[in-house]
Phi, psi and omega in degrees: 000152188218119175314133188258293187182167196228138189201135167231114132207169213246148199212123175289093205318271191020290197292338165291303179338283194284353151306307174285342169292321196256325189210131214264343180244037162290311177303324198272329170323286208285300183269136141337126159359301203278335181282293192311308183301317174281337172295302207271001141295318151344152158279337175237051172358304180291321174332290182288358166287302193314321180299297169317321175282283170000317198250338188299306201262016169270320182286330154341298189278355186278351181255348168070057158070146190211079183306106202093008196278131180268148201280348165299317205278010155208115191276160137220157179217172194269111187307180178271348157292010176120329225255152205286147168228177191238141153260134170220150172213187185072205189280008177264326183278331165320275168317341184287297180293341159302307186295320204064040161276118180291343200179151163223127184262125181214171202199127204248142164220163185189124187234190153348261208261337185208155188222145247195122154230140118284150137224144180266142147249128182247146154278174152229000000 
């Protein structure tokens, strides 16, 4: 397996909070069907938006930019042990196939005020 790129970034919960507060078609923008249902299940919903925008723009950077990438072409969803994996498609999946990237692996964290995705994009 061969590392492609690396991507981290951090998201403030609040400022999503107050994103979902203030412009009412910020969540259906950003997030995917299956993403709102599982967030707004949650106990701290905006946490778990935060994450997810997070994990949009780590994986960006793990791909060295994605020019046209729309906040739809990379969903994340749940494996069947719990731990978050990324579906992508649209110009994100593209660029994957420009890299001879197999797979981007990524890992979400989040607490009260901030929330974290890394990703690896790899080859095999």
């Amino acid at each position: 397996m061969e590392i492609v790129g690396i991507g981290v970034d951090l998201v403030e919960v609040e400022r999503v909070h107050r994103m979902m507060g203030r412009h009412r078609t910020f969540v259906e923008r950003v997030f995917t069907a299956g993403e709102i249902a599982y967030c707004q299940s949650q106990a701290s919903p905006a946490e778990c938006f935060a994450a997810r925008w997070a994990a949009r723009e780590a994986c960006r950077k793990a791909l060295g930019g994605v020019r046209g990438m729309r906040w739809h072409d990379v969903r994340v969803e749940r494996a069947p042990t719990g731990a978050p994996r990324l579906a992508l498609q649209g110009a994100s999946r593209a660029r994957m196939d420009v890299l001879g990237v197999t797979d981007v692996m990524v890992a979400l964290t989040h607490e009260r005020r901030m929330a974290a995705a890394f990703c690896v994009a790899v080859r095999t």
